[in-house]
C-alpha positions in Angstrom: 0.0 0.0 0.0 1.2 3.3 -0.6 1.9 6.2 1.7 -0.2 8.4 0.0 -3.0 5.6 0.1 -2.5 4.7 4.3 -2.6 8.3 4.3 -6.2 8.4 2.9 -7.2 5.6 4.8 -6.2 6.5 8.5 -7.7 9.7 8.0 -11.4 7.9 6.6 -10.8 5.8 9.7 -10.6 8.5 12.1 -13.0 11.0 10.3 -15.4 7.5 11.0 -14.6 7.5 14.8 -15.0 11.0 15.2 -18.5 10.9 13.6 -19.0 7.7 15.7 -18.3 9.2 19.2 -20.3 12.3 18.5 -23.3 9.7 17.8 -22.8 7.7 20.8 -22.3 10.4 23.6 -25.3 12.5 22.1 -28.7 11.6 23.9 -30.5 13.0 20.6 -32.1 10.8 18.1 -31.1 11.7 14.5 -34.1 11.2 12.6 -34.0 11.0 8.8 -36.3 9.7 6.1 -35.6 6.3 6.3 -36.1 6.1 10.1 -39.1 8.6 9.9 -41.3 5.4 10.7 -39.9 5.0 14.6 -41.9 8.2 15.7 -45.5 5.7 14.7 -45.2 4.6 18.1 -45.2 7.0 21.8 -44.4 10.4 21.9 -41.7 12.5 19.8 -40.1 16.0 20.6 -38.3 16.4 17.2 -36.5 19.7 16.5 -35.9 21.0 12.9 -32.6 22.3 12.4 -30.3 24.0 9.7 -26.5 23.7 10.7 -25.6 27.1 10.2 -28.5 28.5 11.8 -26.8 30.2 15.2 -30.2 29.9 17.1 -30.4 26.2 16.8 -26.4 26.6 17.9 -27.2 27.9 21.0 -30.3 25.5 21.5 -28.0 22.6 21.2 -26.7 21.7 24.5 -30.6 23.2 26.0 -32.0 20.5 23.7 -29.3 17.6 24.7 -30.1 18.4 28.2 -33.9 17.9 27.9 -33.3 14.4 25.9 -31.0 13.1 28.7 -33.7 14.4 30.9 -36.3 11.7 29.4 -34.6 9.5 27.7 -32.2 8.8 31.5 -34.7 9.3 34.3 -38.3 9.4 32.6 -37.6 6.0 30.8 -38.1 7.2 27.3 -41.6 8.3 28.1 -41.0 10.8 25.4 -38.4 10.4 22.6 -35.9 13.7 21.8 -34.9 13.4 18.0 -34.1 15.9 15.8 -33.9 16.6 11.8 -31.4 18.4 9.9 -33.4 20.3 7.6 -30.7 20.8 5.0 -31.2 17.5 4.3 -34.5 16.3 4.6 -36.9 18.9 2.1 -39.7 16.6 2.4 -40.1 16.3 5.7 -40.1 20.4 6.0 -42.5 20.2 3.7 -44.7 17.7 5.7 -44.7 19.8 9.0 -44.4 23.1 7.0 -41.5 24.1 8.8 -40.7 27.8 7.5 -37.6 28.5 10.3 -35.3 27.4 12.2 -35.7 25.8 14.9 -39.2 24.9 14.7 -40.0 22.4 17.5 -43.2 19.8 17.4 -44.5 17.2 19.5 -45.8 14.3 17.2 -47.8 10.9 19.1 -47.4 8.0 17.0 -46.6 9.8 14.2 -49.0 13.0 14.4 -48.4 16.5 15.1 -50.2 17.3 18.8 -48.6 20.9 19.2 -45.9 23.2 18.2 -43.5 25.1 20.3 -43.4 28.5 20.3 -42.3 29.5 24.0 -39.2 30.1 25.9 -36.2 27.8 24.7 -35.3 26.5 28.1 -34.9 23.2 29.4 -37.7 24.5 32.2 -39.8 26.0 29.0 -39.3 22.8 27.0 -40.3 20.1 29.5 -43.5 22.2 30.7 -44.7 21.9 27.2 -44.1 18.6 26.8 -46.2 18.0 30.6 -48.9 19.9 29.7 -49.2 18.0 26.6 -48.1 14.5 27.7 -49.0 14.1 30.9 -51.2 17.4 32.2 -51.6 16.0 35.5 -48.3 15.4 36.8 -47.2 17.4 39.4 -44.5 19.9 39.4 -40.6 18.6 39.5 -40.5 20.0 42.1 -42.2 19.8 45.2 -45.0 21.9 46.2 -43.0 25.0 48.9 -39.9 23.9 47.3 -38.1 26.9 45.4 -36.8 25.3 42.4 -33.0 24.3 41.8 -32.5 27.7 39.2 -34.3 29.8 41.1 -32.1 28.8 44.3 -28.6 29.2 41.4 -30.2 32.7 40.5 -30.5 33.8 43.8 -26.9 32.5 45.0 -25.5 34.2 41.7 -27.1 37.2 42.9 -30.1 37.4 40.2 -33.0 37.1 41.8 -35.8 39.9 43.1 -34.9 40.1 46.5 -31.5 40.4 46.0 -29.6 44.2 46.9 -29.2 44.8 43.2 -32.3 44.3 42.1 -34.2 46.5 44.9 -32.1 49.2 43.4 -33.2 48.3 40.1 -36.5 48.6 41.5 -36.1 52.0 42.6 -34.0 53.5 40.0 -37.4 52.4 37.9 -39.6 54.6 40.7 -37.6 57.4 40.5 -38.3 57.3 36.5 -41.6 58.1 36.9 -41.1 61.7 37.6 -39.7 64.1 35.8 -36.1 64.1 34.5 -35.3 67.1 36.4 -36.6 65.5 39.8 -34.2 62.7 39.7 -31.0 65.1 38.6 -31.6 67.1 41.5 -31.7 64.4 43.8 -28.6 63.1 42.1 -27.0 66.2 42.5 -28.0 66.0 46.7 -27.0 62.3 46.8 -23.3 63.8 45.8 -23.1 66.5 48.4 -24.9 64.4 51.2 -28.1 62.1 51.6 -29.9 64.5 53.8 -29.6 66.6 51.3 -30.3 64.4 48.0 -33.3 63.3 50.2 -34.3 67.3 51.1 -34.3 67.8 47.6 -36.0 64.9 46.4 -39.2 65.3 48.4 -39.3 69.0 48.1 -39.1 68.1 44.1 -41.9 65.6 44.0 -43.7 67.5 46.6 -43.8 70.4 44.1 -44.8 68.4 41.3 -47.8 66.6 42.7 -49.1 69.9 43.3 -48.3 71.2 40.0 -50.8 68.3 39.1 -53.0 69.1 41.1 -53.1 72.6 40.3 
């Protein structure tokens, strides 16, 4: 065999691997025409996907998340596939798919709803629940604050934490009138009992300029 020809082949054989790990350690179900007839039986949450489209990049790992989700602790009561679009015209056509991602959930074969909320792993498995299984509690129990709300608030992001309450009142002291808040600005500078002087002396005047 020649160099040139090894050469060719070890890189077909590793190009095959490659292709091959990606395939095993992904929890999504490539779906194509010839395997169309696997979503005749249960429930199916197929995305629609164009490679280049940056959306369905940053949906990926949301989307691989939701499939280990079901297809790991729910035991496959719904299937997560999905269909690369650039490849498979008819079966746009089929489900009229007119962007990407477009997101359906099919039983045995037949489209029950289409997504259109929040592309989150919480926003995702609600809509399969309410579709699936309406019934089923919450996952999470009932006075429990949920596991991302409890990472929000330890990161700092949620309602009650110091920067939103001044969030909160930096959206108040909007209300009034541009002037109202510079002056009080202005006060906060030179001193708080002053900022605070001016900034109910200010709104004082205004409410009676309303009134008047």
């Amino acid at each position: 065999m020649r160099p040139s020809q090894l050469a060719a082949l070890m890189h077909s054989i590793t190009l095959c691997a490659a292709v091959s790990k990606i395939d095993l350690n992904s929890e999504v179900i490539e779906l194509r025409s010839s395997n169309w007839h696997r979503t005749k039986h249960g429930y199916w949450l197929v995305k629609f996907y164009a490679p280049w489209c940056g959306h369905c990049k940053k949906l990926a790992p949301v989307y691989e998340e939701v499939a280990t989700f079901y297809h790991r602790t729910q035991s496959r009561s719904v299937s997560v596939a999905k269909v690369d679009g650039t490849q498979e015209s008819s079966l746009l056509t089929t489900f009229d798919v007119k962007g990407y991602p477009t997101i359906v959930l099919l039983k045995d074969g037949q489209r029950v709803a289409s997504f259109d909320g929040k592309r989150s792993f919480d926003g995702l498995t609600a809509f399969v629940r309410k579709h699936v299984d309406p019934d089923a509690p919450p996952t999470h129990d009932v006075g429990e604050v949920p596991i991302r709300t409890r990472q929000r608030r330890a990161r700092g992001t949620d309602s009650s934490s110091p920067r939103q309450r001044l969030y909160a009142i930096f959206a108040w002291l909007t209300s009034f009138e541009p002037r109202t808040v510079i002056l009080a600005a202005l006060g906060l500078c030179c001193s708080c009992s002053l900022g605070l002087f001016l900034l109910l002396f200010t709104v004082s005047a205004q409410r009676h300029g309303h009134r008047a």
